[in-house]
FIKEDO-854263 format. One record per atom (N, C-alpha, C): residue number from 1; atom name; x, y, z. Coordinates in steps of 0.05 Angstrom, whole numbers. Last residue first. Example, Ala and Ser with C-alpha at 12.3 -4.5 7.8 and 13.67 -1.06 7.14 Angstrom:
{2, 'N', {257, -45, 142}}
{2, 'CA', {273, -21, 143}}
{2, 'C', {258, 1, 157}}
{1, 'N', {264, -114, 156}}
{1, 'CA', {246, -90, 156}}
{1, 'C', {264, -66, 156}}
//
This chain:
{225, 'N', {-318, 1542, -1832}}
{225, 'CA', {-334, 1561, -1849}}
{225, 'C', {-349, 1558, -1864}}
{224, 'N', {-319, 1502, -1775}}
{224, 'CA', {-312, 1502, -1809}}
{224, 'C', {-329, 1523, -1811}}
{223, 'N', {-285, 1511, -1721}}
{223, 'CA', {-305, 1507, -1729}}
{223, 'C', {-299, 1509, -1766}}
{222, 'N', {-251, 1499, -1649}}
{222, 'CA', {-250, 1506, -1676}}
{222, 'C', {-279, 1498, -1702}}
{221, 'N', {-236, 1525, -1597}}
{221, 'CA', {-264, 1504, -1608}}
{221, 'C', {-254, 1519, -1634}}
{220, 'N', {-179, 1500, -1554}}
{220, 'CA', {-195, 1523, -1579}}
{220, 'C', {-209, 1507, -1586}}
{219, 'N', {-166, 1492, -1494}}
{219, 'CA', {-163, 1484, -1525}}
{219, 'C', {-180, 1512, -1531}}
{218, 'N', {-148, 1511, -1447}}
{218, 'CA', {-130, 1516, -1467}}
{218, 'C', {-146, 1515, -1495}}
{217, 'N', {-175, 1474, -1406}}
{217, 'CA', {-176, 1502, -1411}}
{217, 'C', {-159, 1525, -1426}}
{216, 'N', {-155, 1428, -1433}}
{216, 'CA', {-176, 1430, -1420}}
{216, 'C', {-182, 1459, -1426}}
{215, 'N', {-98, 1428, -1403}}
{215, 'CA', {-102, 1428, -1429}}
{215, 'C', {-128, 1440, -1446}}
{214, 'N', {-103, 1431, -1357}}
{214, 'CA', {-100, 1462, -1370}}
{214, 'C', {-102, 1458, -1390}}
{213, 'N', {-129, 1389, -1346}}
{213, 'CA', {-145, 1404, -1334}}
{213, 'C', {-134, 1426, -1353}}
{212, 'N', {-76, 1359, -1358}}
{212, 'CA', {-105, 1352, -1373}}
{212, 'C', {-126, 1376, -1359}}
{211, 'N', {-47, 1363, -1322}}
{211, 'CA', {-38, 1377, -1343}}
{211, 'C', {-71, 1371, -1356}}
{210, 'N', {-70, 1347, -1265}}
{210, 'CA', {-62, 1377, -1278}}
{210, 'C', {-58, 1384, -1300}}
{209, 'N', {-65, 1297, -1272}}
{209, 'CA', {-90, 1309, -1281}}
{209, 'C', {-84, 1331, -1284}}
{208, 'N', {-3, 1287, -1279}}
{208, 'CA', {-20, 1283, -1301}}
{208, 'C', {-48, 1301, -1304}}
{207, 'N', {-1, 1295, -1223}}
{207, 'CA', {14, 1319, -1243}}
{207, 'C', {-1, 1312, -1278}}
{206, 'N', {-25, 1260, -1194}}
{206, 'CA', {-27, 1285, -1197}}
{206, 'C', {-23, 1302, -1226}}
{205, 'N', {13, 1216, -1222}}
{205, 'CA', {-16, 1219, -1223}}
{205, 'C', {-26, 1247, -1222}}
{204, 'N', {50, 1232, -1188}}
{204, 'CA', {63, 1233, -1220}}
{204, 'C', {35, 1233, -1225}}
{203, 'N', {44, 1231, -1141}}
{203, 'CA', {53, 1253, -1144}}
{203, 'C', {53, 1253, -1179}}
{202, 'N', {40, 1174, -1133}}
{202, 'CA', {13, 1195, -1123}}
{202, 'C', {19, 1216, -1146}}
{201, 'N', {89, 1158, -1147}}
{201, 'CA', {72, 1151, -1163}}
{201, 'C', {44, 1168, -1162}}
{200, 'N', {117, 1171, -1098}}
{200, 'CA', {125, 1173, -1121}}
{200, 'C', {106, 1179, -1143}}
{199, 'N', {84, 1141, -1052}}
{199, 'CA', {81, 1180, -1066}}
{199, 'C', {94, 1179, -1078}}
{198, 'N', {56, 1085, -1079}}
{198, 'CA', {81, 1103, -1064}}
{198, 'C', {67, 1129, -1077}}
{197, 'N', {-7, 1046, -1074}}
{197, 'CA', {12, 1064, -1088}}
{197, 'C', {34, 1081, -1065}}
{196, 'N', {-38, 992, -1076}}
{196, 'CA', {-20, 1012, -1053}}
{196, 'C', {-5, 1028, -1070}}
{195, 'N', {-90, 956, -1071}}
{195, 'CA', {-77, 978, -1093}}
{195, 'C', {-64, 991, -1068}}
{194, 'N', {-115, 894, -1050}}
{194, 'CA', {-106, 925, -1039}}
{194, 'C', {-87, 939, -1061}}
{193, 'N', {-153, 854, -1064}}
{193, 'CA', {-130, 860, -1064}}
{193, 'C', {-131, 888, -1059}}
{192, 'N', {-190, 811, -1004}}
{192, 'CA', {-185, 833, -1029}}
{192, 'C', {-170, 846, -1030}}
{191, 'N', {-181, 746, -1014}}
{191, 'CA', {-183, 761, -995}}
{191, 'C', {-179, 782, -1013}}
{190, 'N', {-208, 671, -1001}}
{190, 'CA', {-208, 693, -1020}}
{190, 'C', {-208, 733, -1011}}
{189, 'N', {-197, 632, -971}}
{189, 'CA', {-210, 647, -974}}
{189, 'C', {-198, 674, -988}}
{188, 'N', {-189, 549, -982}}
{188, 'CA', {-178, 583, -983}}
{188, 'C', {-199, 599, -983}}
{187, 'N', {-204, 506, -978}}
{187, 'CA', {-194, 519, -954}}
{187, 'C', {-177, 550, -958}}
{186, 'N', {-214, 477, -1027}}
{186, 'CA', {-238, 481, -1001}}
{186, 'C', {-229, 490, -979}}
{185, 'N', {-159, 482, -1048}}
{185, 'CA', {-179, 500, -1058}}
{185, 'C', {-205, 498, -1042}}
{184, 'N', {-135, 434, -1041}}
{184, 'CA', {-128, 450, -1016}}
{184, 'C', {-143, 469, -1026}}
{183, 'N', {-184, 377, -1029}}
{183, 'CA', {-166, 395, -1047}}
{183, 'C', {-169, 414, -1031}}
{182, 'N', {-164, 325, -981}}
{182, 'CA', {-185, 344, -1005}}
{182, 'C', {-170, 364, -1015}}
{181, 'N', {-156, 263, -953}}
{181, 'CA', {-144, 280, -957}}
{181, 'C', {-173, 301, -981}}
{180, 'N', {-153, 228, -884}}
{180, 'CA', {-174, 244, -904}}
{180, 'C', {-153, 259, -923}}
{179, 'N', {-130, 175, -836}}
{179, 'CA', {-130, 199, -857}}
{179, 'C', {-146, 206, -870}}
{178, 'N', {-110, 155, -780}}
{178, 'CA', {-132, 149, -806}}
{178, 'C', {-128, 175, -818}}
{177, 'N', {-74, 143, -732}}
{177, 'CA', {-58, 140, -769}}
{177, 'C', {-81, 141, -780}}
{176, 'N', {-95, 166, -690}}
{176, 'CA', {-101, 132, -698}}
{176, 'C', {-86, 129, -725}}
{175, 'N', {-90, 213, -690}}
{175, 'CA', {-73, 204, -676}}
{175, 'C', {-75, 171, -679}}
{174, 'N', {-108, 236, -761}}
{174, 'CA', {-111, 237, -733}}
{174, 'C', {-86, 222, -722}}
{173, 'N', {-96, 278, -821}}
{173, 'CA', {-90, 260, -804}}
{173, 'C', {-103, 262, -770}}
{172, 'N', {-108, 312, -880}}
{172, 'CA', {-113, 313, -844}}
{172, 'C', {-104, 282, -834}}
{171, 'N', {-74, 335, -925}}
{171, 'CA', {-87, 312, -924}}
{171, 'C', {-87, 312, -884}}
{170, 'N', {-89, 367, -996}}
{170, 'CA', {-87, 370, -967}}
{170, 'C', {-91, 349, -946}}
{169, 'N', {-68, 382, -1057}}
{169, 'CA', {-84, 365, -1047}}
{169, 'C', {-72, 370, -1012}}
{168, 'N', {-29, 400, -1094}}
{168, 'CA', {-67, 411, -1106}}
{168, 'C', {-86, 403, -1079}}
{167, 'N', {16, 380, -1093}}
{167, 'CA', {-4, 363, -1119}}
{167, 'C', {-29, 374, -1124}}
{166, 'N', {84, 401, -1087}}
{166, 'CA', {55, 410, -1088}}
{166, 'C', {35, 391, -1109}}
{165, 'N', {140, 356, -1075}}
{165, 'CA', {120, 379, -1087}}
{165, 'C', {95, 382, -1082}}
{164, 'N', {95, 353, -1018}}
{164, 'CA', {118, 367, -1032}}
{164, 'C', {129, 345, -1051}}
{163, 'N', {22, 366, -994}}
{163, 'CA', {46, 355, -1006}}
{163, 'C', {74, 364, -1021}}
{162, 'N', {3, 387, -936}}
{162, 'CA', {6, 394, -963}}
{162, 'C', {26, 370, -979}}
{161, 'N', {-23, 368, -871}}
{161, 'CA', {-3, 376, -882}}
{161, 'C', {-3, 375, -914}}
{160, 'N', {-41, 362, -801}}
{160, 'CA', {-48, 374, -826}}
{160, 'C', {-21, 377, -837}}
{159, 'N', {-49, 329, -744}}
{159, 'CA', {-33, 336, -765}}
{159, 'C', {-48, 343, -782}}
{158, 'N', {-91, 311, -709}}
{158, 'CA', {-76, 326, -699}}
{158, 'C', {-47, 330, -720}}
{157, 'N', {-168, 312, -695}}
{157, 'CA', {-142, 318, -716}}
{157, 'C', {-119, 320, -697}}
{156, 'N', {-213, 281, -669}}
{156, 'CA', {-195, 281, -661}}
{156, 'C', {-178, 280, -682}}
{155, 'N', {-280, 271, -691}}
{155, 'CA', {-253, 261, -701}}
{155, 'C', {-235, 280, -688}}
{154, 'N', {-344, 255, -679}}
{154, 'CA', {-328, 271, -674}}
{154, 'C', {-297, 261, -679}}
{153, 'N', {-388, 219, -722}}
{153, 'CA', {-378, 222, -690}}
{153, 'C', {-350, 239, -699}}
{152, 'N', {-429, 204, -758}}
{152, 'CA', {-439, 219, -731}}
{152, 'C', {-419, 218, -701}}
{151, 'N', {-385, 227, -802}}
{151, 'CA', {-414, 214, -800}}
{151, 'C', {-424, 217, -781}}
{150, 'N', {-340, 259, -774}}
{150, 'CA', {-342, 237, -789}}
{150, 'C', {-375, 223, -791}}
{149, 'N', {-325, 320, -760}}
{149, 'CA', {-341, 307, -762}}
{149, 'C', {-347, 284, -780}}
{148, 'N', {-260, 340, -729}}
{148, 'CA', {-283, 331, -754}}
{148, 'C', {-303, 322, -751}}
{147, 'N', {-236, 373, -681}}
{147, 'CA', {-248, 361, -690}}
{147, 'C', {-265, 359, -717}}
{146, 'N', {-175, 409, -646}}
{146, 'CA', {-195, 408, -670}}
{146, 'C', {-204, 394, -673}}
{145, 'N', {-143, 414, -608}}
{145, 'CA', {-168, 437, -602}}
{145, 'C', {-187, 436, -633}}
{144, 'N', {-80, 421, -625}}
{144, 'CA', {-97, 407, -598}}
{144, 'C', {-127, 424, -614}}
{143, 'N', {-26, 381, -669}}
{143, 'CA', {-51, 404, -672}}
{143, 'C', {-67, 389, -643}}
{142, 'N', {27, 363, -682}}
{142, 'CA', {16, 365, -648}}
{142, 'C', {-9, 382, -646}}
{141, 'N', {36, 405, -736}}
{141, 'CA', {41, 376, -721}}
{141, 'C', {36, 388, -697}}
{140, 'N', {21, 424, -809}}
{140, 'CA', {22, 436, -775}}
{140, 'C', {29, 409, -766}}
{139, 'N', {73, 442, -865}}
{139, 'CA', {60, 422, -836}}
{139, 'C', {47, 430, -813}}
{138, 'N', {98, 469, -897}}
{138, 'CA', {76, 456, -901}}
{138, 'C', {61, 430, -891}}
{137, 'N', {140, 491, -850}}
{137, 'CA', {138, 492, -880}}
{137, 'C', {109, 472, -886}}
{136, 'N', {109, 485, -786}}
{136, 'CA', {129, 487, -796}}
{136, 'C', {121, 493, -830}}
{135, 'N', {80, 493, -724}}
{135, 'CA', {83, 491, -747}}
{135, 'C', {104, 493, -769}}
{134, 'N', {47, 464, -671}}
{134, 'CA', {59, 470, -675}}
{134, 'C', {76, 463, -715}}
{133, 'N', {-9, 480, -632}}
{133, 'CA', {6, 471, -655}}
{133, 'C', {32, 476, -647}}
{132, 'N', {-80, 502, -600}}
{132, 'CA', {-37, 502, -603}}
{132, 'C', {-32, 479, -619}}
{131, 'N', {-132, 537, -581}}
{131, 'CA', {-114, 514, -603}}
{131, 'C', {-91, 512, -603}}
{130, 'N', {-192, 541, -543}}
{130, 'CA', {-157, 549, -533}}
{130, 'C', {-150, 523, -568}}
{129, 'N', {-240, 540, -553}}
{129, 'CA', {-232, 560, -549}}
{129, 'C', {-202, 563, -546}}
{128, 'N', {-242, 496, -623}}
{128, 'CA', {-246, 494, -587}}
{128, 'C', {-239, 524, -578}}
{127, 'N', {-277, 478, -679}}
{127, 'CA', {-243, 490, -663}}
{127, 'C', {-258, 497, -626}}
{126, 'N', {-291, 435, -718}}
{126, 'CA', {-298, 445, -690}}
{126, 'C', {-275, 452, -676}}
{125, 'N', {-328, 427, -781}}
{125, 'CA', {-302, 416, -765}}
{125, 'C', {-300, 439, -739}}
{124, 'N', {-353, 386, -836}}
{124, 'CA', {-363, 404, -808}}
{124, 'C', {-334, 410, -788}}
{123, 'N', {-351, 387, -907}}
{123, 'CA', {-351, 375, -877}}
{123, 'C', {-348, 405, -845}}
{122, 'N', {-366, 397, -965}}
{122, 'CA', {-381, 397, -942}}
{122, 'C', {-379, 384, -911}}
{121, 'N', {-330, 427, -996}}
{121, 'CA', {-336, 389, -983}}
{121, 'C', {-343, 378, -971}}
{120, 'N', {-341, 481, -994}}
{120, 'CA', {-328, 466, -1024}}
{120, 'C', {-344, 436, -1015}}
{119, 'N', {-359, 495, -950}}
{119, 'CA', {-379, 483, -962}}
{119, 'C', {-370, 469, -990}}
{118, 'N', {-343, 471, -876}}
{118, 'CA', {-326, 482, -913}}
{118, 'C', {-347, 477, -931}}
{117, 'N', {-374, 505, -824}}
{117, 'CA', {-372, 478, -843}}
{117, 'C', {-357, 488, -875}}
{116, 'N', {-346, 502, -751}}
{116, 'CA', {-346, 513, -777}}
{116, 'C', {-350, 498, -805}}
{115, 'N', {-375, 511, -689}}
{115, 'CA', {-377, 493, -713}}
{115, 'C', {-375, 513, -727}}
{114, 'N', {-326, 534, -631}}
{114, 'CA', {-341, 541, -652}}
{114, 'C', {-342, 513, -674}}
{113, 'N', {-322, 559, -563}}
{113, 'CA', {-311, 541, -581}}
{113, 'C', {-345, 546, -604}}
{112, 'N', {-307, 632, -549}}
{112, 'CA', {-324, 600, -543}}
{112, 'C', {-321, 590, -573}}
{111, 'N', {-265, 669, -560}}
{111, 'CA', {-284, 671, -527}}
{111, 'C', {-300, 643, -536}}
{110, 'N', {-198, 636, -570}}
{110, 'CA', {-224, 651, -576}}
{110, 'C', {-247, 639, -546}}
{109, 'N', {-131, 635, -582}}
{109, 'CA', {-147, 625, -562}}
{109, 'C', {-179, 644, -564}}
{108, 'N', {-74, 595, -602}}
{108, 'CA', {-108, 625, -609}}
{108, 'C', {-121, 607, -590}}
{107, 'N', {-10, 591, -614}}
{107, 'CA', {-32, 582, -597}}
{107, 'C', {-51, 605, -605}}
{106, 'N', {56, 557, -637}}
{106, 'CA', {28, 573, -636}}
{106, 'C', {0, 564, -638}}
{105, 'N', {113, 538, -649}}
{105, 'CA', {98, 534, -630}}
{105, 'C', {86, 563, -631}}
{104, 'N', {168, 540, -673}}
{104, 'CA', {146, 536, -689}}
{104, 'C', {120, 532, -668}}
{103, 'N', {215, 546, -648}}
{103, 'CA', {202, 519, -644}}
{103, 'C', {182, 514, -660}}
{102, 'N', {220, 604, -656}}
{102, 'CA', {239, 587, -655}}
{102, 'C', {234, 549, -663}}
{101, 'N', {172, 629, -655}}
{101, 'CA', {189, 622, -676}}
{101, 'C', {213, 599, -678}}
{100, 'N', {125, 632, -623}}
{100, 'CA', {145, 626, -612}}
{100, 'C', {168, 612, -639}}
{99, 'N', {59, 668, -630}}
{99, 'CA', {73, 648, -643}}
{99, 'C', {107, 648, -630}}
{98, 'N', {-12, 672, -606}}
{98, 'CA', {23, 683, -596}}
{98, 'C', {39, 659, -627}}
{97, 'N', {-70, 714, -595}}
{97, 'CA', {-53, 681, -618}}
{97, 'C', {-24, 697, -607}}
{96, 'N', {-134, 730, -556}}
{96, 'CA', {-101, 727, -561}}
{96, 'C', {-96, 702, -577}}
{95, 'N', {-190, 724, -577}}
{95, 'CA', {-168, 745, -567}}
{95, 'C', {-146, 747, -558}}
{94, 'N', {-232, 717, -637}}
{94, 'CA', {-203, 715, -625}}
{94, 'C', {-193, 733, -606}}
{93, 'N', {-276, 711, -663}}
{93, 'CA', {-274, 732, -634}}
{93, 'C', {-245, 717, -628}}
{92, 'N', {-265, 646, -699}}
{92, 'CA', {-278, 670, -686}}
{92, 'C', {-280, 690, -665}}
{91, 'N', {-228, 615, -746}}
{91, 'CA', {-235, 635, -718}}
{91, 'C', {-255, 650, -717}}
{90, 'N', {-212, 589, -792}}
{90, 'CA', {-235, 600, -793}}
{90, 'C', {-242, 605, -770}}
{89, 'N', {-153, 561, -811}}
{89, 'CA', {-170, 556, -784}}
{89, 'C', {-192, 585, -781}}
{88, 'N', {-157, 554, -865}}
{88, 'CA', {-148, 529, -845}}
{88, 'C', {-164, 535, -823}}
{87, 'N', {-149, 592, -903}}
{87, 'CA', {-179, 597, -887}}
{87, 'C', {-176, 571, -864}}
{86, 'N', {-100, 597, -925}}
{86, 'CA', {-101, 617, -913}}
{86, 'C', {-136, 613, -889}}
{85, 'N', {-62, 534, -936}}
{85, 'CA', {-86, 548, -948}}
{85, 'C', {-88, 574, -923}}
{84, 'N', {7, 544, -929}}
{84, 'CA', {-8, 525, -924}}
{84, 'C', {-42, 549, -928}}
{83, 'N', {63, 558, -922}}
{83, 'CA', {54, 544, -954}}
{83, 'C', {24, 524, -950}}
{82, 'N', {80, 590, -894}}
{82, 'CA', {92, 562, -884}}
{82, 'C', {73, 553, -897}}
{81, 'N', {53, 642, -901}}
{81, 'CA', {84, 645, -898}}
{81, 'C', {92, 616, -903}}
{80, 'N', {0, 628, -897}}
{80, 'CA', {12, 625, -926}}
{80, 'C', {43, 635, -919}}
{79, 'N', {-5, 620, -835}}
{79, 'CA', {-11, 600, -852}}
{79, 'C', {-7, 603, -886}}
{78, 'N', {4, 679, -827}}
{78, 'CA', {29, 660, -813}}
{78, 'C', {24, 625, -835}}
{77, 'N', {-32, 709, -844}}
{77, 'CA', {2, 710, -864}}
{77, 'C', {13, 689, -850}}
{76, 'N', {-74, 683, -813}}
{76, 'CA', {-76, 678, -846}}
{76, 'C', {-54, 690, -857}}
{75, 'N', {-59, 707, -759}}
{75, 'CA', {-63, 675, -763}}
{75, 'C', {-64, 673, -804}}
{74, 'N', {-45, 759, -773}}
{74, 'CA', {-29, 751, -761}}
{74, 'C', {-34, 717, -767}}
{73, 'N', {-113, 774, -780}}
{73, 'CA', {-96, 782, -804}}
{73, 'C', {-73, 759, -794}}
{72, 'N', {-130, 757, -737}}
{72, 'CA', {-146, 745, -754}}
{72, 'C', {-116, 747, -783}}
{71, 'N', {-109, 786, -688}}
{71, 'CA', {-99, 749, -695}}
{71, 'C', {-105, 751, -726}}
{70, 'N', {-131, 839, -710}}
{70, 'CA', {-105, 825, -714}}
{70, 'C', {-102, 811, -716}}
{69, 'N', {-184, 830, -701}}
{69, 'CA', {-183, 833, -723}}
{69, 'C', {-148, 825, -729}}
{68, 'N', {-187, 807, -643}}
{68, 'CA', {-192, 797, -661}}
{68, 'C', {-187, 796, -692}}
{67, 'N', {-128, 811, -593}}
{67, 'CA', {-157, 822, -606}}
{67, 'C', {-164, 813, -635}}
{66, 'N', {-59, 812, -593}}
{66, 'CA', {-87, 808, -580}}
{66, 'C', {-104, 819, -598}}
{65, 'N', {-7, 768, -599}}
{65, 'CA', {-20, 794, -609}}
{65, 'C', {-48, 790, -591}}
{64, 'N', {64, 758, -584}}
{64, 'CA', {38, 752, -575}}
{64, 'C', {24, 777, -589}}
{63, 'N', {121, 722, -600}}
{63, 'CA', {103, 751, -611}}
{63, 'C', {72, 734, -603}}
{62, 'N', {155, 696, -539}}
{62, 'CA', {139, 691, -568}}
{62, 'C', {128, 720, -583}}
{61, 'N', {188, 689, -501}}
{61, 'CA', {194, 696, -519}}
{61, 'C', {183, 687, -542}}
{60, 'N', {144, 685, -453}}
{60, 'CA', {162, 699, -452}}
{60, 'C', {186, 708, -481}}
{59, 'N', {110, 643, -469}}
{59, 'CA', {99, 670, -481}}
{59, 'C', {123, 688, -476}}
{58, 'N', {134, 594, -462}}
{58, 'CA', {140, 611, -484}}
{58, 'C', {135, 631, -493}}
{57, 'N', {144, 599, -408}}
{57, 'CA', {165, 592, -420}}
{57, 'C', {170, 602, -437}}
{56, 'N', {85, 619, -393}}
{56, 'CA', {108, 619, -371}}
{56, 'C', {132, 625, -392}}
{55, 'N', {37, 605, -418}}
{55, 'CA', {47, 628, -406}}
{55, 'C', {70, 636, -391}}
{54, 'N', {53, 548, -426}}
{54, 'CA', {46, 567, -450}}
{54, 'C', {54, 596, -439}}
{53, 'N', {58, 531, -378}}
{53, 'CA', {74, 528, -404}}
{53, 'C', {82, 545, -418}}
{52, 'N', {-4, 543, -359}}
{52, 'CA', {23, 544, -353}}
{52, 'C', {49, 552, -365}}
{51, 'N', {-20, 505, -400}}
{51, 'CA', {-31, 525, -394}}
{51, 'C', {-6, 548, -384}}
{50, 'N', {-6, 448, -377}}
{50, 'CA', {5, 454, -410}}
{50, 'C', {-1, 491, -414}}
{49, 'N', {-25, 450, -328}}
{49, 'CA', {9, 444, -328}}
{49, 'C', {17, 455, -353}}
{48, 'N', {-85, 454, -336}}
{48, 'CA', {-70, 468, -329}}
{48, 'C', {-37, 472, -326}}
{47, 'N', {-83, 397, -368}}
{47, 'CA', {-89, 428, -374}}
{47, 'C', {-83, 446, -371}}
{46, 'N', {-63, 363, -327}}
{46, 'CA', {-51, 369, -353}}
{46, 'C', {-53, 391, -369}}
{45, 'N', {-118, 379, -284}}
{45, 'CA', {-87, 372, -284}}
{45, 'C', {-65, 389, -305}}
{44, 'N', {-157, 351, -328}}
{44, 'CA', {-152, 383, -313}}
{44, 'C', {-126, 396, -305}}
{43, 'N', {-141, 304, -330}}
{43, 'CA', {-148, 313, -353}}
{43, 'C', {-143, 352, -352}}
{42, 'N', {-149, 276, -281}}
{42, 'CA', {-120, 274, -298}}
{42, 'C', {-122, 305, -314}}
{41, 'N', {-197, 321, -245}}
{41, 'CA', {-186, 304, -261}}
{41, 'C', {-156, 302, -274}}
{40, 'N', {-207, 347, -183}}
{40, 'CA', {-192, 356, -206}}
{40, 'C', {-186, 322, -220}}
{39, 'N', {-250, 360, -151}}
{39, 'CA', {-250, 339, -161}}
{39, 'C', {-232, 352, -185}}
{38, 'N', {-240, 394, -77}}
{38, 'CA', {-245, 397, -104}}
{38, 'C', {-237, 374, -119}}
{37, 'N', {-228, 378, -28}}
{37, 'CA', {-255, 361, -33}}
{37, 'C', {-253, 379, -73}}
{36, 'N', {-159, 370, -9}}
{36, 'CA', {-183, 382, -20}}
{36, 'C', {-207, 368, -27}}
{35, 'N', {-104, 370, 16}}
{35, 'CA', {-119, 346, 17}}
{35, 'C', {-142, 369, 17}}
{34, 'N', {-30, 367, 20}}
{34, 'CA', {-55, 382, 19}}
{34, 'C', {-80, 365, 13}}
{33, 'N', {19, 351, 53}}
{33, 'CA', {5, 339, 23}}
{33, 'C', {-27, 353, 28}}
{32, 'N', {47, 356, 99}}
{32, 'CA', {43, 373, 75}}
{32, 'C', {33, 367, 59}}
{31, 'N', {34, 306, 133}}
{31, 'CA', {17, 323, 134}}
{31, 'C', {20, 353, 125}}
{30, 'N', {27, 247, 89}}
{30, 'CA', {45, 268, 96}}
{30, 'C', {28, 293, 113}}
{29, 'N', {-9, 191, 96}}
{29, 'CA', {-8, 218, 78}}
{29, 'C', {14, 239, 93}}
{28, 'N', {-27, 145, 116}}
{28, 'CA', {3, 148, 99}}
{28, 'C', {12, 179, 93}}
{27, 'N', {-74, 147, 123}}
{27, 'CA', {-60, 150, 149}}
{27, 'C', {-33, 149, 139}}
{26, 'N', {-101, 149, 72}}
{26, 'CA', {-99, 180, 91}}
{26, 'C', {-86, 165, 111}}
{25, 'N', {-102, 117, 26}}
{25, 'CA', {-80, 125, 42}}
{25, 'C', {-85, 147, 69}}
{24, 'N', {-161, 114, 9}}
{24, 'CA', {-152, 89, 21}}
{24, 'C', {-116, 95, 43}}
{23, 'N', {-169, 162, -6}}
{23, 'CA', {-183, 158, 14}}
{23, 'C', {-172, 131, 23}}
{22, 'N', {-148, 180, -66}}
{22, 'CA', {-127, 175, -45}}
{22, 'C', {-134, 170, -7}}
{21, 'N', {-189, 204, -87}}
{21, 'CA', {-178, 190, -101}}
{21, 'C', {-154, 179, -81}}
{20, 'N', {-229, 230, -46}}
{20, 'CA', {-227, 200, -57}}
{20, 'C', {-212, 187, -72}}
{19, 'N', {-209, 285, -57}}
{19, 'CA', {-204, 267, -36}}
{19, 'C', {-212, 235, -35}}
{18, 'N', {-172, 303, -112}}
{18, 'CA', {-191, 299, -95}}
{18, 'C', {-197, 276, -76}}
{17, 'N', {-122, 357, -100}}
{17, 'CA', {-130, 336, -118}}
{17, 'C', {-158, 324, -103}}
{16, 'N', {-73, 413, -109}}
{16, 'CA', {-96, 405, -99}}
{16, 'C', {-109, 374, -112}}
{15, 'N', {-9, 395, -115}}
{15, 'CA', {-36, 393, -121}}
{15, 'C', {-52, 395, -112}}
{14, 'N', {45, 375, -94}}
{14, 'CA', {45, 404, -99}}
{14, 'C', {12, 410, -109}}
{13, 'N', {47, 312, -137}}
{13, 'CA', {53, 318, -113}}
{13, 'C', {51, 355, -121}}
{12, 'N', {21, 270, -157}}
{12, 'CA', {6, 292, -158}}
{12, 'C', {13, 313, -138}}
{11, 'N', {59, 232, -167}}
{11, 'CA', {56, 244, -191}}
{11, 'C', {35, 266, -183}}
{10, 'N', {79, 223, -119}}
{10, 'CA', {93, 240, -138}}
{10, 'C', {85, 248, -164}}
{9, 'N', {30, 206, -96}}
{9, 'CA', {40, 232, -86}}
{9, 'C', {59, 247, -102}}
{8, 'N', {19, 153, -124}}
{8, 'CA', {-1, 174, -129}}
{8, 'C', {13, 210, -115}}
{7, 'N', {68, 122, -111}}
{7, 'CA', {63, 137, -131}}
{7, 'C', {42, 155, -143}}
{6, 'N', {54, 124, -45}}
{6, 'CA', {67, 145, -62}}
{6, 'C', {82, 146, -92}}
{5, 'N', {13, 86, -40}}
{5, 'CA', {6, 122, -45}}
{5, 'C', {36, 131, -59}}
{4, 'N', {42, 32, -72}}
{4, 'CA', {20, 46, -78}}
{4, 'C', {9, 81, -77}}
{3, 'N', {67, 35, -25}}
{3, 'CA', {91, 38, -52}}
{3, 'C', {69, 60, -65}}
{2, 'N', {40, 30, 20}}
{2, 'CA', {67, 48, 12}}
{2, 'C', {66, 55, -16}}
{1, 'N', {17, -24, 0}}
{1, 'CA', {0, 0, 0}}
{1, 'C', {17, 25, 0}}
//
């Protein structure tokens, strides 16, 4: 029974945790080991440890942006910088995405998880409020926070990636090795081009209509006799 609690102490050691899960040791228990009626799961746990992480290690040297319309721009150059369709991840109300270059490690995190459906292929797919990756040249890997919809049950992604060379084609993976692949054209959106002119060019425009204005009030009406 020893051995027993204290592998439950090191692995939950510094924790609040819940008190049934360790109701068979309490006369083993240290009387630093804190002892709560809150029900924290494995699952919570890890959440918060990976949570953490995120804020601790790498936000310290990542480019963090906030608010929606930025992620929005910031998430669609970062997915055609690393050769991958620009509409991938279809957000909503985003309010913070960080990216950590070094590692390729980036996270968005939006106010409530969302169904988005592609209508090129018509499938359904479900971003969560918190997502992290990590990405590279025409890969994401370790994707958290996305689901498909496979006929009537929910699919657990965690790779996306393009082909090299390029074939046209995109192919999702889960953690079971099952795959899907579609054309990478049901994941673009289509965005509007912007005319940017330099004042070089302002200035030469200008100067054109000017001359056409004096011309304008130059000519002569000429007539036949």
């Amino acid at each position: 029974m020893k051995v027993a609690f204290f592998e439950v102490y090191e692995r939950y050691k510094g924790k609040e945790i819940a008190l049934e899960l360790y109701q068979p040791y309490l006369s083993l228990i240290p009387s630093s080991f804190t002892i709560t009626q809150q029900k924290l799961t494995d699952h919570n746990i890890r959440k918060q440890e990976k949570m953490n992480l995120v804020s601790a290690e790498i936000r310290a040297k990542s480019e963090v942006y906030r608010g929606d319309e930025l992620c929005q721009e910031k998430t669609k150059l970062l997915l055609k910088e690393v050769g991958l369709p620009n509409g991938l991840l279809p957000l909503k109300d985003i309010e913070e995405c960080g990216y950590e270059k070094e590692s390729g490690f980036v996270w968005l995190k939006q106010k409530k998880s969302i169904n988005h459906k592609f209508e090129k292929i018509g499938k359904l797919v479900s971003y969560a409020t918190e997502i992290t990756a990590y990405v590279e040249v025409g890969r994401i890997k370790k994707l958290t926070g996305v689901k498909a919809k496979e006929l009537l049950v929910w699919v657990t992604l965690n790779e996306i990636f393009v082909d090299d060379p390029p074939s046209g084609k995109i192919t999702f993976k889960t953690p079971t090795a099952l795959f899907r692949t579609f054309p990478v054209s049901a994941f673009v959106i289509e965005e509007p081009v912007k005319e940017v002119k330099n004042e070089e060019e302002e200035k030469e425009v200008k100067k054109e209509e000017l001359k056409e204005v004096k011309q304008v009030g130059n000519a002569v009406e000429v007539q036949e006799v």
